[in-house]
N, C-alpha and C positions, 0 to 999 in steps of 0.2 A: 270847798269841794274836796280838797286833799287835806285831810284831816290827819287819819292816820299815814304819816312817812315811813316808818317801819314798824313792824307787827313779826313776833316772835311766836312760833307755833311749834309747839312741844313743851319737853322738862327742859328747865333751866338749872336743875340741877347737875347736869351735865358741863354745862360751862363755869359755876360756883365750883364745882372742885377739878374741873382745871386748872382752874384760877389754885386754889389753895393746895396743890399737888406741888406748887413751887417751893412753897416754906420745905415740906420735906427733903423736896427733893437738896435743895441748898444744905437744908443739915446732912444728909448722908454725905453728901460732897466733903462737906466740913471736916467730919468726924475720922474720916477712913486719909484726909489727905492731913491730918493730923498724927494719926495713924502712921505714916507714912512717912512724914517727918519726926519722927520720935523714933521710928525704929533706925532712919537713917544716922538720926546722932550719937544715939548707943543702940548696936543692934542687939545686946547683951541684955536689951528689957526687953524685946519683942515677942519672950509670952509669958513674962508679967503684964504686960497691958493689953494683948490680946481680948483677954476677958473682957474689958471695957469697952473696948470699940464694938462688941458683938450686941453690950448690954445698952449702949448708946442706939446702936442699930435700928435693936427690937423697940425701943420707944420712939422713938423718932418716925417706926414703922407704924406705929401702933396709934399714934394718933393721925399719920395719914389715913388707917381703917377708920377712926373714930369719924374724920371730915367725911369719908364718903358716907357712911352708917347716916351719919345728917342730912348730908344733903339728902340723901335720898325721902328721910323720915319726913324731914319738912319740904318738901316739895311739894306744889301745890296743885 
């Protein structure tokens, strides 16, 4: 009689890059409190490494675009 226990109505694509929004988000965390500890032990490189953390950034951004570009394409 109670077959179905729970039943999911919509895109589940929405919760898939929920779910995968965490990876990025831990790398931004990463990168900028690395960042951050680098600048505090010699602040005499903080824009020599500047550039990197920016180039870190944009990739790290960039395949957060790429999970959502997914989820959405393969969504059913």
């Amino acid at each position: 009689m109670l077959d179905v226990l729970a039943a999911v109505n919509g895109s589940t694509a929405a919760i898939g890059y929920g779910l995968a929004a965490i990876g990025p988000g831990i790398g931004v965390g990463l990168v900028f409190s690395a960042y951050i500890q680098s600048t505090a032990r010699q602040p005499e490189s903080s824009r020599l490494t500047l550039p990197y953390v920016w180039i870190g950034f944009a990739v790290i951004e960039a395949l957060a675009l790429l999970g959502i570009a997914f989820g959405f394409i393969w969504a059913k």
